[in-house]
SEKOL-812275 format. One record per residue (C-alpha): residue in one letter; y, z, x negated. Coordinates in nm, 2 decimals, decimal comma. Layout:
BEGIN
residuo A north Y up Z east X
...
END
This chain:
BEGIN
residuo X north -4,99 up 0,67 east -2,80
residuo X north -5,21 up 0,94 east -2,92
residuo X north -5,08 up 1,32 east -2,87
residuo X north -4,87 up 1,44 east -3,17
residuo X north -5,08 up 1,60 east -3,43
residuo X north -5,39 up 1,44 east -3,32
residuo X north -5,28 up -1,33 east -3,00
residuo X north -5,45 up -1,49 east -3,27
residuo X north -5,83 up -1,48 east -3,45
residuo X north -5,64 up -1,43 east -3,72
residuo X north -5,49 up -1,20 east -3,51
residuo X north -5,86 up -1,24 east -3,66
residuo X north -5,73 up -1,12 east -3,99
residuo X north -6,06 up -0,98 east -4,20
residuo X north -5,98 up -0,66 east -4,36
residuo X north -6,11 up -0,43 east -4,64
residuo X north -6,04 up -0,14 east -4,89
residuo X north -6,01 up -0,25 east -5,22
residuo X north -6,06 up -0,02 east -5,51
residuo X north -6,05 up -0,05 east -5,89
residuo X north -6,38 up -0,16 east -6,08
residuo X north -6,57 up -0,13 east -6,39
residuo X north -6,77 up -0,38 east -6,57
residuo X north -6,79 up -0,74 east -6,56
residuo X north -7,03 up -0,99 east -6,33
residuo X north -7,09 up -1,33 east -6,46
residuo X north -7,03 up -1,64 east -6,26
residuo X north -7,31 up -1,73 east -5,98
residuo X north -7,39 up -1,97 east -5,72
residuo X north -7,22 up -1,93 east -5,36
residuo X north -7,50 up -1,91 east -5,11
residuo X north -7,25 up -2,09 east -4,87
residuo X north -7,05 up -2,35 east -5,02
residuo X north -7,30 up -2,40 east -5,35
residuo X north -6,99 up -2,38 east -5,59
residuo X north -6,95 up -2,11 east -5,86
residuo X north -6,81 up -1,82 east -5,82
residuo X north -6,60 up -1,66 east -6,07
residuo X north -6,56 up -1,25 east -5,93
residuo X north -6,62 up -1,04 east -6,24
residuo X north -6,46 up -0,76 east -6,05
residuo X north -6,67 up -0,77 east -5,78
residuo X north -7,08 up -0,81 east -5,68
residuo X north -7,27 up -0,79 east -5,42
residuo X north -7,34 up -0,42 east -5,51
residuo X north -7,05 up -0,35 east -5,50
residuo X north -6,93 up -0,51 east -5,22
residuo X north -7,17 up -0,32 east -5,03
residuo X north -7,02 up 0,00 east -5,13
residuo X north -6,67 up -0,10 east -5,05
residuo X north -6,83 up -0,15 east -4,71
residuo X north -6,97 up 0,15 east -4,66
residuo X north -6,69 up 0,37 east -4,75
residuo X north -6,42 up 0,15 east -4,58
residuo X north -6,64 up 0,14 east -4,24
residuo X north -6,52 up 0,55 east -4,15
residuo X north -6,13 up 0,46 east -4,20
residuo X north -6,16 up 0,13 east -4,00
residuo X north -6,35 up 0,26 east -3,73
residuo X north -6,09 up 0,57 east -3,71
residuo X north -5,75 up 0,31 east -3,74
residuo X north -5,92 up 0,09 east -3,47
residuo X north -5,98 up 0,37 east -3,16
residuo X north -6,34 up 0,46 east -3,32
residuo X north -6,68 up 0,27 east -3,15
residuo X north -6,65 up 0,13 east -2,79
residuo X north -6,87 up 0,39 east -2,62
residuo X north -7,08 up 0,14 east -2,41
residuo X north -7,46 up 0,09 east -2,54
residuo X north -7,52 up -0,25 east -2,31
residuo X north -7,18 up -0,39 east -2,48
residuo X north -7,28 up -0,29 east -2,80
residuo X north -7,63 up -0,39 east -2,74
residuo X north -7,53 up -0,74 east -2,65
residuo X north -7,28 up -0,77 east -2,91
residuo X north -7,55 up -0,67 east -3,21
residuo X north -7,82 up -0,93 east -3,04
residuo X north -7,53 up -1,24 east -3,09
residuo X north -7,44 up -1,11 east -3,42
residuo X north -7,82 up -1,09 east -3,55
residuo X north -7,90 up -1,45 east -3,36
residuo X north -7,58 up -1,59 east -3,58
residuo X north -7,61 up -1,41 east -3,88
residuo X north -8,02 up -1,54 east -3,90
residuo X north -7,84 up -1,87 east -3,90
residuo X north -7,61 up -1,79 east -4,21
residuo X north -7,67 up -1,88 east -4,54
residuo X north -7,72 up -1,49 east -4,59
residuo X north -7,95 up -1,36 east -4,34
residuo X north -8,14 up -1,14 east -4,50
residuo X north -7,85 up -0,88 east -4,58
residuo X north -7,82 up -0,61 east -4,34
residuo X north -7,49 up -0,65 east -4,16
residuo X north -7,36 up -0,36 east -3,93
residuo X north -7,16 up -0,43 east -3,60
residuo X north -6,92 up -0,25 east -3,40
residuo X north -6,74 up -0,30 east -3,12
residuo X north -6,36 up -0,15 east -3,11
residuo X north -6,23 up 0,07 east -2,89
residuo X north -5,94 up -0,12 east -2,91
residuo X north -5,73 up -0,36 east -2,62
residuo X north -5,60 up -0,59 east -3,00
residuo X north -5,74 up -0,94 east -2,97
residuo X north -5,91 up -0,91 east -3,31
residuo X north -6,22 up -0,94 east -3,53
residuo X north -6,28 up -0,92 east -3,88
residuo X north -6,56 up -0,83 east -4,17
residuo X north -6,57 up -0,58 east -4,42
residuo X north -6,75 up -0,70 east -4,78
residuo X north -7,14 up -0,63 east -4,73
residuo X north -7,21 up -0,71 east -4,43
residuo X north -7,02 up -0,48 east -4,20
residuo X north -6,86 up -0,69 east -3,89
residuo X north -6,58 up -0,56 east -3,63
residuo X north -6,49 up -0,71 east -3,26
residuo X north -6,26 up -0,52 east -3,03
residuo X north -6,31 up -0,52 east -2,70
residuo X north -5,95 up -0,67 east -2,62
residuo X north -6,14 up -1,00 east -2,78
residuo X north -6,46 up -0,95 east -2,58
residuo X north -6,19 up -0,94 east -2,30
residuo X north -6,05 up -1,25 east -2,40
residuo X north -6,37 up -1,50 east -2,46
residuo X north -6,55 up -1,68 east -2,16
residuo X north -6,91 up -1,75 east -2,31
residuo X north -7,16 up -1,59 east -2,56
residuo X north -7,10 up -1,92 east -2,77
residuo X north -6,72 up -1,82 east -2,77
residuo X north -6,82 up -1,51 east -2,88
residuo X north -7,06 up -1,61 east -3,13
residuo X north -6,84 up -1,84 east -3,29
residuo X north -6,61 up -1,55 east -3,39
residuo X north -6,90 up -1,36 east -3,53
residuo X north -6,99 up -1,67 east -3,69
residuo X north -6,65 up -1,74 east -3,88
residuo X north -6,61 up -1,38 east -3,97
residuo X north -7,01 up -1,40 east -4,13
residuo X north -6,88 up -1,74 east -4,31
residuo X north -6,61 up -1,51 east -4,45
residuo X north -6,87 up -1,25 east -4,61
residuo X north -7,17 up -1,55 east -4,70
residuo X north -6,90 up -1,71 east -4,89
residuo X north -6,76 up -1,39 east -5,05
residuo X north -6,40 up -1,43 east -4,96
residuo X north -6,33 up -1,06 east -4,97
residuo X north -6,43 up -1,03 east -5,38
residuo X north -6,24 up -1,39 east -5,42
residuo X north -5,96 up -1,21 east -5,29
residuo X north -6,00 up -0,88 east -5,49
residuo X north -6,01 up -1,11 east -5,81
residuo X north -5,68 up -1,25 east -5,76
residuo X north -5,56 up -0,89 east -5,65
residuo X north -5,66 up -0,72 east -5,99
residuo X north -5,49 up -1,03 east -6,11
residuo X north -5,20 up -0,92 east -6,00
residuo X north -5,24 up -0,55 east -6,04
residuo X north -5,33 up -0,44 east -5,68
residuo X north -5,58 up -0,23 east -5,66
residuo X north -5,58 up -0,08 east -5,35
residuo X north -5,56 up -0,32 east -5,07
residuo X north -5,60 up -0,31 east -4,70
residuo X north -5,64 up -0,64 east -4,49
residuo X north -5,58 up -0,63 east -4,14
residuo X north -5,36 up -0,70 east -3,85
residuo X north -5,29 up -0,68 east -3,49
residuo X north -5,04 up -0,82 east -3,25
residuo X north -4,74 up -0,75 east -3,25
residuo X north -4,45 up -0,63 east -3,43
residuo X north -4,42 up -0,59 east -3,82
residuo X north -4,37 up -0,14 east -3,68
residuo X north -4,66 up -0,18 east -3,52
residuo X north -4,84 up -0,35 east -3,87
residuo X north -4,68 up -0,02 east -4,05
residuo X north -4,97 up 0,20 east -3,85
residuo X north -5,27 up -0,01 east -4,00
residuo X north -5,20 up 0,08 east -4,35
residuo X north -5,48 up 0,32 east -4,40
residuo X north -5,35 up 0,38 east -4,83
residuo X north -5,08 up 0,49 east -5,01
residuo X north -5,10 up 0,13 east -5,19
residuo X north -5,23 up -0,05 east -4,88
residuo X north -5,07 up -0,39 east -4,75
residuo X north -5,12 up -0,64 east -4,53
residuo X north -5,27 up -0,96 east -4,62
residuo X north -5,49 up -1,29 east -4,51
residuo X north -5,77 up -1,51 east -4,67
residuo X north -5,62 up -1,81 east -4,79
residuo X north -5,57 up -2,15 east -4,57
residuo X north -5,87 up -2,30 east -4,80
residuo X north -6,07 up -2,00 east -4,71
residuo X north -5,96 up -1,94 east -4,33
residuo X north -6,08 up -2,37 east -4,31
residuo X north -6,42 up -2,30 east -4,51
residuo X north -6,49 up -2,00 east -4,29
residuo X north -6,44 up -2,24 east -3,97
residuo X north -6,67 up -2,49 east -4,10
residuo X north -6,96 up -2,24 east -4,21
residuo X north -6,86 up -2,12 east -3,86
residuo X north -6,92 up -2,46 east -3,63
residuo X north -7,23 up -2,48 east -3,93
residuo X north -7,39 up -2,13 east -3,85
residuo X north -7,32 up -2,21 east -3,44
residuo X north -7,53 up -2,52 east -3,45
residuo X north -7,82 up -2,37 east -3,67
residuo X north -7,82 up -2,07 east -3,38
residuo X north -7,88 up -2,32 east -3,08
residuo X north -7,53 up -2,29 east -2,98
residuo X north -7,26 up -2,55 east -2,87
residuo X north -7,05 up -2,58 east -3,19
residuo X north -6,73 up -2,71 east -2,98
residuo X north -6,72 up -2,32 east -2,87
residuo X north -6,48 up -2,21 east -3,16
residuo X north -6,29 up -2,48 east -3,08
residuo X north -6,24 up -2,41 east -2,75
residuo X north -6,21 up -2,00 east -2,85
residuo X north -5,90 up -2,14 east -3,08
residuo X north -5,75 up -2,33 east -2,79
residuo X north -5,77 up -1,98 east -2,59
residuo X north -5,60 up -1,78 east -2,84
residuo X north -5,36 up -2,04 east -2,86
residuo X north -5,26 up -2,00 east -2,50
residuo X north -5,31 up -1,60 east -2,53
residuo X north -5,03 up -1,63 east -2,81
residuo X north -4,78 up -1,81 east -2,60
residuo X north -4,84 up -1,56 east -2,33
residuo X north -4,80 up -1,24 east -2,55
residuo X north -4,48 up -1,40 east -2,69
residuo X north -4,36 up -1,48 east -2,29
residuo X north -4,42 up -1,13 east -2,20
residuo X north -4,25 up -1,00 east -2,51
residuo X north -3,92 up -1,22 east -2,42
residuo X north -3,96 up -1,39 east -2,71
residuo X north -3,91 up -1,77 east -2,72
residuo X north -4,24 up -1,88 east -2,89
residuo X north -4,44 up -2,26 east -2,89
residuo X north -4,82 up -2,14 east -2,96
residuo X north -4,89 up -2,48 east -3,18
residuo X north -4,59 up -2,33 east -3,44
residuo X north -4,74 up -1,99 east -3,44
residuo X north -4,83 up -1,95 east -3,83
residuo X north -4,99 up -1,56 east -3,91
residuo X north -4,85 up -1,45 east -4,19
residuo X north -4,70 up -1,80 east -4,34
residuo X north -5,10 up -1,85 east -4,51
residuo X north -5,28 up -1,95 east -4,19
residuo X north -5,28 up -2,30 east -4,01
residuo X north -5,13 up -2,35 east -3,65
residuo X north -5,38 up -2,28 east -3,35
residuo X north -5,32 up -2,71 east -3,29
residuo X north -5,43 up -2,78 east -3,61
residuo X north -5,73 up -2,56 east -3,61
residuo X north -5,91 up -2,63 east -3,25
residuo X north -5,85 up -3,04 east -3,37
residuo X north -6,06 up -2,97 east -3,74
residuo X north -6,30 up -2,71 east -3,53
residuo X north -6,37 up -3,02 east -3,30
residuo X north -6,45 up -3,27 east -3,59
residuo X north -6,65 up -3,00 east -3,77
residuo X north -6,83 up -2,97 east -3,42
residuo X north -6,91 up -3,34 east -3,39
residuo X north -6,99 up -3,37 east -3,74
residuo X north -7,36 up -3,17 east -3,66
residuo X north -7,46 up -3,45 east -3,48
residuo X north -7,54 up -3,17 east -3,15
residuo X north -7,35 up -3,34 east -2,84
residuo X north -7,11 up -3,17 east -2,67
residuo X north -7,28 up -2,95 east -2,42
residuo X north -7,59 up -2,98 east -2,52
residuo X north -7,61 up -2,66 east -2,69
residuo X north -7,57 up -2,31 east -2,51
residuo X north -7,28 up -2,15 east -2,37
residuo X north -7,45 up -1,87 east -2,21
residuo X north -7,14 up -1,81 east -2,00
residuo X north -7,29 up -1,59 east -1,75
residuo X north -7,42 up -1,34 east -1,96
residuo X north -7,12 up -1,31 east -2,19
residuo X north -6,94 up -1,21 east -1,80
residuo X north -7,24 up -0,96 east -1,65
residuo X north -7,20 up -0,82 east -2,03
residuo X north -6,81 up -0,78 east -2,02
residuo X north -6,81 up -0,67 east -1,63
residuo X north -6,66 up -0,33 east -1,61
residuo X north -6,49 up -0,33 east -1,99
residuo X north -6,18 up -0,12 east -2,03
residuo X north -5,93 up -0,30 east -2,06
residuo X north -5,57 up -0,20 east -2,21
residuo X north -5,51 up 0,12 east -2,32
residuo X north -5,71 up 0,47 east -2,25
residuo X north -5,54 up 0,67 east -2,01
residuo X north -5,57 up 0,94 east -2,24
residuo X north -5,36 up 0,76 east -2,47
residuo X north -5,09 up 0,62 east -2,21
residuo X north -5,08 up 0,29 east -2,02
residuo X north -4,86 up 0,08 east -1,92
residuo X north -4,83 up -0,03 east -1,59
residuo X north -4,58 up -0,25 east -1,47
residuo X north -4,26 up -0,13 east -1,69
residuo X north -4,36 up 0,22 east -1,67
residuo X north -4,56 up 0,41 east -1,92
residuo X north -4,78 up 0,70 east -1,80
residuo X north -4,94 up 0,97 east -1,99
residuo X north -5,21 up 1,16 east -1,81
residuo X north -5,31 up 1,36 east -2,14
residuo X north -4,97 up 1,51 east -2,21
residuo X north -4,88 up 1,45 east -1,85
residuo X north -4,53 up 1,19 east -1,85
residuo X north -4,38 up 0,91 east -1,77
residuo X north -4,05 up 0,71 east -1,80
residuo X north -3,95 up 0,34 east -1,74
residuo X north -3,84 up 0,05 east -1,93
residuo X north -3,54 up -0,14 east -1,85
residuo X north -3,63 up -0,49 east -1,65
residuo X north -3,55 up -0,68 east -1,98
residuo X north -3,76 up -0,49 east -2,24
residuo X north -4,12 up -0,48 east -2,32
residuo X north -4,33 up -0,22 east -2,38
residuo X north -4,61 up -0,21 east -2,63
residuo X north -4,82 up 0,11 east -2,64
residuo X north -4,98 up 0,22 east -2,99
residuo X north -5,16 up 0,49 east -3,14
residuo X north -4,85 up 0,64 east -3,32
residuo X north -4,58 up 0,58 east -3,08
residuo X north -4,46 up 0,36 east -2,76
residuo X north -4,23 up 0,07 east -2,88
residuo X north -3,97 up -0,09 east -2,62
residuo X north -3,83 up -0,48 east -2,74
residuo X north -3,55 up -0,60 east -2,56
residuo X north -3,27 up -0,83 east -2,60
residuo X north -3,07 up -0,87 east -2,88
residuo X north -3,30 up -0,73 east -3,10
residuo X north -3,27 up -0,37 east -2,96
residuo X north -3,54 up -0,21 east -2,96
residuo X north -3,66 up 0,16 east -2,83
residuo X north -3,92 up 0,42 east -2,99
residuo X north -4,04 up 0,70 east -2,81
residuo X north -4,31 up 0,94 east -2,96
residuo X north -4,34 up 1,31 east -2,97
residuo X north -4,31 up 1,60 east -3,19
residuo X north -4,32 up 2,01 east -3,21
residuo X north -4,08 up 2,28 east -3,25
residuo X north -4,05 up 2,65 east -3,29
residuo X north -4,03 up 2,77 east -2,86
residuo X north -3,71 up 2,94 east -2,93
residuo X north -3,51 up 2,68 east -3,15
residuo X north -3,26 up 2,53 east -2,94
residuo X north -3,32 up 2,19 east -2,88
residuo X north -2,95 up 2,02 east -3,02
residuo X north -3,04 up 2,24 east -3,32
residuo X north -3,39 up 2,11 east -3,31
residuo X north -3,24 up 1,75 east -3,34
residuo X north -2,95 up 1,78 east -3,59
residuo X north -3,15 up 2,07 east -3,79
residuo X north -3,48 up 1,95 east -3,82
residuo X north -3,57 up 1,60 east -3,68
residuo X north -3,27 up 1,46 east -3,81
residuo X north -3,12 up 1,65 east -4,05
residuo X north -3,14 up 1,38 east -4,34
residuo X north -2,89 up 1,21 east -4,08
residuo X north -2,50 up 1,17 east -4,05
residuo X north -2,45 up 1,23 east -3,68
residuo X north -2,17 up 1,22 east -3,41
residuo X north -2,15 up 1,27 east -3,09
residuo X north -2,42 up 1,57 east -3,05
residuo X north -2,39 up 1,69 east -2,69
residuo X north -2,64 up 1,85 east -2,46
residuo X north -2,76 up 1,74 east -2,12
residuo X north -3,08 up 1,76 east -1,87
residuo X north -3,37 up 1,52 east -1,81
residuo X north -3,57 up 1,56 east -1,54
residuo X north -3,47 up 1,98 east -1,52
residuo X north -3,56 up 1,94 east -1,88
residuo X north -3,30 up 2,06 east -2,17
residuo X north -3,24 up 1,73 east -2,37
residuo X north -2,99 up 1,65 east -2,67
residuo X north -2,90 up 1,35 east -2,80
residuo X north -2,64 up 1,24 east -3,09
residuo X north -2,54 up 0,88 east -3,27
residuo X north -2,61 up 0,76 east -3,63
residuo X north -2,64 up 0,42 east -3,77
residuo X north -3,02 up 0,34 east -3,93
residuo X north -3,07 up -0,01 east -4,11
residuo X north -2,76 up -0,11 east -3,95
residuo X north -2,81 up -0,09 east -3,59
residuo X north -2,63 up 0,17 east -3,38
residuo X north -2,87 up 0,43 east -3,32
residuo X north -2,88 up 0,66 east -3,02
residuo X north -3,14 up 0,98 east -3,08
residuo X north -3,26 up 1,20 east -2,78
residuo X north -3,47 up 1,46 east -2,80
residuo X north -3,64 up 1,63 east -2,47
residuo X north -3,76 up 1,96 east -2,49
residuo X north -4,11 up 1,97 east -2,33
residuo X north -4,39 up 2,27 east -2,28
residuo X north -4,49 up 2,49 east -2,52
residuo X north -4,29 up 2,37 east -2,77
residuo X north -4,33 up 2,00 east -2,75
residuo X north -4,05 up 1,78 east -2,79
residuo X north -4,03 up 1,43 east -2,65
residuo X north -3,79 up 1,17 east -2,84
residuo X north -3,62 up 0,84 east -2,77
residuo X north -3,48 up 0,68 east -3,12
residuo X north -3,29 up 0,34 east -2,97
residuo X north -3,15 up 0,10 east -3,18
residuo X north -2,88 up -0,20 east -3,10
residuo X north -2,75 up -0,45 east -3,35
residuo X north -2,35 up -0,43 east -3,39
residuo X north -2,30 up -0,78 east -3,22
residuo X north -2,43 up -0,65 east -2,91
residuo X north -2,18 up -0,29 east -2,87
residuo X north -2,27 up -0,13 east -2,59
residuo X north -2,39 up -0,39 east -2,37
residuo X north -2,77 up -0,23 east -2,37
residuo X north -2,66 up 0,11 east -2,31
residuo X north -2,68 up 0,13 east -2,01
residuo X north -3,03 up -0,01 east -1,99
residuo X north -3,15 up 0,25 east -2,23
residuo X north -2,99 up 0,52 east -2,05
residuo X north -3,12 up 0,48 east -1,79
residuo X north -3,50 up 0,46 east -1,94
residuo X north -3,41 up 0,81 east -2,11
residuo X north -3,32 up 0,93 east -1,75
residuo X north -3,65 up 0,82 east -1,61
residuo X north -3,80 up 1,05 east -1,81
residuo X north -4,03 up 1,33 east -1,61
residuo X north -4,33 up 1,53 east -1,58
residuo X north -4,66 up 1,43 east -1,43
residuo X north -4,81 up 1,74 east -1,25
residuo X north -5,23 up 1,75 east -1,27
residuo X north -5,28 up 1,58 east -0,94
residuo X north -5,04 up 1,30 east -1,07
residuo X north -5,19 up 1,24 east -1,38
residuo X north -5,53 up 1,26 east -1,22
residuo X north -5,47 up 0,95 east -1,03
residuo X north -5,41 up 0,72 east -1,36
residuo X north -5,68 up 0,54 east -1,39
residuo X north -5,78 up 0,29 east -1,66
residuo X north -5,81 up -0,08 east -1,62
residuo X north -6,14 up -0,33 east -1,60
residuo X north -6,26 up -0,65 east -1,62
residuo X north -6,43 up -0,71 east -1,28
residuo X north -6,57 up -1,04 east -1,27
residuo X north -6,58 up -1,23 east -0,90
residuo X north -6,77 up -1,50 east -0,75
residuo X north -6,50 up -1,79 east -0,65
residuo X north -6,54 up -1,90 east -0,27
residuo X north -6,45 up -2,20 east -0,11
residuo X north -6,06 up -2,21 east -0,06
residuo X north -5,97 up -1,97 east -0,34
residuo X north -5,71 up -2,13 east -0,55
residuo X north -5,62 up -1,94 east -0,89
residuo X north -5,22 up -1,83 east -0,72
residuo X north -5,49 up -1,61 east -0,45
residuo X north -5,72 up -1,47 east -0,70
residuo X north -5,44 up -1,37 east -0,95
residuo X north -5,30 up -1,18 east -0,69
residuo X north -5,55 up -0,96 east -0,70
residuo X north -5,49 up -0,87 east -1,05
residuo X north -5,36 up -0,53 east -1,11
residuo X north -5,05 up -0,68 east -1,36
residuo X north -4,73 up -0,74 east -1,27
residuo X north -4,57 up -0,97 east -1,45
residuo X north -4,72 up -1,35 east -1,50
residuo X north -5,02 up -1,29 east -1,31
residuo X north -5,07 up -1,61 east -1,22
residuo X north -5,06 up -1,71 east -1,63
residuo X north -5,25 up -1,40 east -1,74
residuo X north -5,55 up -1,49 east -1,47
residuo X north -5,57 up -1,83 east -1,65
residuo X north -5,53 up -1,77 east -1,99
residuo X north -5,80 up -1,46 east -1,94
residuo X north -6,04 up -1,73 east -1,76
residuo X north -5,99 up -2,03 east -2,01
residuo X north -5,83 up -2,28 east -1,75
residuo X north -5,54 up -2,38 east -1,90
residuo X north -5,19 up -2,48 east -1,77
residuo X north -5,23 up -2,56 east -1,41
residuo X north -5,58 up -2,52 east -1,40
residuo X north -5,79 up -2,39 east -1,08
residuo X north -6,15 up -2,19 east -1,08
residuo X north -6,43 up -2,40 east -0,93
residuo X north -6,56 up -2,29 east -0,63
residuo X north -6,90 up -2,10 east -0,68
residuo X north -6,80 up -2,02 east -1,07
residuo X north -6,73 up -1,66 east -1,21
residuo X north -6,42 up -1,56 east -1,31
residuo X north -6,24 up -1,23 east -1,46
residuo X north -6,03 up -1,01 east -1,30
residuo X north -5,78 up -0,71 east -1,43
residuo X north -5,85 up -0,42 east -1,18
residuo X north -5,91 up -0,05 east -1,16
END
């Protein structure tokens, strides 16, 4: 959560700006697939130009640039080695890594190619990593994004954004970076034609093609975890982005028959797995302190110096716009913050100004944490609706807006009441001591079995599961003794 005023490759959704064109471009050749393209609302030219002016707004929606010239360094060099291999590699394509924790990777139309660092995180080898460069460069050589924009004029969209991240459908409502944007996804054809240029592009670069596969299968089990941790009751083979993308299960098996279709054996290309981990050793992981973490079921702020605590059965998700708590029954908790005049009272504050467009009841006043607090009841989109509103320094205001659905009455009251009451002030010296999470990769020694490593992770919940889906070993599986393997840790 930024200051006020201030698990899936698909989860890999591409994204761009659309915008309304002039003029007409006759039908010509993919370079990819060989077929004909009909796009007469978008060429190459101006696919480029979308590119270019889309590039500011993505790299300010995503965190901005990952501020680490080796990463980025490495990153370019894989990207370059796999785009040389495309059936466009003369183009000039521009990539940035994300300052972002969001498994996710996409391409802008000419050229311009995004990872975050959350997928950095995630991957095990340089082939893993290539091999989502590779399907996101299949996306541009075959000219998805202007196939797409085609059938958008078609139906009299002219402004679109495509993009995505994990999580909730609030959380999707922060990415739309237009008054007409949306979010959307490449067709199934396309998303299956972008594997196979994919395994294709891996192959011609010397890599092992069975990498995306393998990549797929890790998201798969990254999907079923995020759904675990956010109490919801997921199977990652039935996950389905968007209703237009094919299950994880389905993808790694047509990733491994594209593989063996090259003819390259399995293994006999490179992996390059120790360089993809000296590269990712020391990555941020999670969130910025600047911008809150989350530790445990606490959230902590060291820039506007705060913290509070989530009830045992919710789950917190931290993003730039707010801090969103998911618990049972559909409740579900938002906490951001806002400003008011220093001498407004802060129950007029609430039922004057931050809710005034609101029926309320129940307005009372009440301390937090020796702060002055207010809080009244309404009903939004049909779910009983408690809003608190904590007055903070200098006239900032920090707000709860907690919603339970009818069925449930007032059995999560108490729960969110008590995460409102948790509610207090960092001093400097407090918020001086958050400090962001790493990767930190580890040599295994004999007699360390994944249960002793994990421990050393500095997560709290499924650490055990989040040390093997982070390492690529699957249910049950153990590091080998002399390997390298990732850790979570200040």
């Amino acid at each position: 959560m930024r200051s006020a005023g201030a698990a899936l490759w698909k989860v890999l959704v591409p994204a761009f700006i659309g915008a309304a064109f002039a003029g007409l471009a006759a039908c010509t050749t993919n370079p990819a697939t060989g077929e004909e393209d009909f796009t007469p609302f978008m060429s190459p030219q101006e696919e480029a130009r979308i590119g270019a002016e889309a590039h500011p707004q993505i790299l300010k929606a995503y965190g901005g640039v990952y501020e680490d010239a080796e990463v980025g360094a490495y990153v370019a060099k894989v990207a370059l080695r796999v785009a040389r291999a495309s059936d466009l590699p003369d183009i000039p394509y521009t990539v940035s890594v994300l300052d972002s924790p969001v498994v996710n990777a996409f391409a802008l139309p000419g050229g311009y190619v995004y990872v975050t660092r959350g997928l950095l995180a995630l991957a095990n080898s340089e082939a893993e990593l290539a091999g989502v460069l590779a399907h996101e460069i299949g996306h541009v050589a075959a000219r998805h994004s202007a196939q797409r924009q085609t059938a958008a004029v078609g139906s009299q969209i002219f402004g679109t954004l495509l993009g995505a991240v994990v999580g909730s459908s609030a959380v999707n409502q922060l990415f739309n970076l237009g008054s007409q944007g949306l979010l959307a996804s490449y067709s199934r054809e396309q998303e299956f034609e972008a594997d196979s240029l994919g395994v294709r592009y891996l192959a011609r670069a010397g890599y092992d093609p069975y990498a995306q596969a393998s990549f797929l299968k890790q998201l798969a089990d990254e999907t079923a975890l995020a759904a675990k941790l956010a109490n919801r009751d997921a199977n990652a083979a039935q996950v389905d982005w968007l209703a237009t993308h094919p299950a994880n299960e389905a993808r790694v098996r047509e990733a491994a028959r594209l593989a063996a279709e090259t003819g390259v054996p399995h293994g006999a290309g490179e992996m390059n797995a120790a360089a993809h981990l000296r590269a990712v050793d020391g990555l941020l992981y999670g969130d910025r302190p600047e911008e809150g973490v989350i530790r445990g079921r606490e959230f902590l702020h060291s820039g506007l110096g705060f913290r509070f605590k989530a009830p045992a059965d919710f789950h917190l998700q931290n993003t730039p716009a707010a801090v969103w708590a998911f618990g049972p029954d559909k409740s579900v908790v938002k906490f951001d913050t806002g400003e008011k005049a220093p001498r407004l009272d802060i129950a007029d504050y609430l039922a004057n100004d931050w809710a005034r467009q609101l029926r309320l009841s129940g307005l009372r006043r009440f301390e937090v944490g020796g702060l002055a607090a207010a809080e009244a009841w309404t009903r939004l989109q049909n779910m009983r609706t408690r809003i608190v509103a904590i007055e903070g320094r200098e006239g900032r205001v920090y707000r709860f807006l907690a919603g339970t659905a009818p069925q449930a009455g007032g059995a999560h009251d108490a729960s969110i009441d008590g995460m409102v009451k948790s509610f207090r002030l960092l001093s400097k010296a407090e918020a001086a001591r958050i400090k962001p999470l790493r990767i930190r990769t580890v040599k295994v020694q004999p007699g360390q079995s994944a249960a002793l490593l994990a421990a050393r992770m500095k997560v709290e919940a499924y650490a055990l599961e989040r040390f093997r889906v982070l390492n690529g070993l699957g249910e049950g599986g153990e590091p080998k003794p002399s390997s390298t393997v990732k850790l979570i840790a200040e």
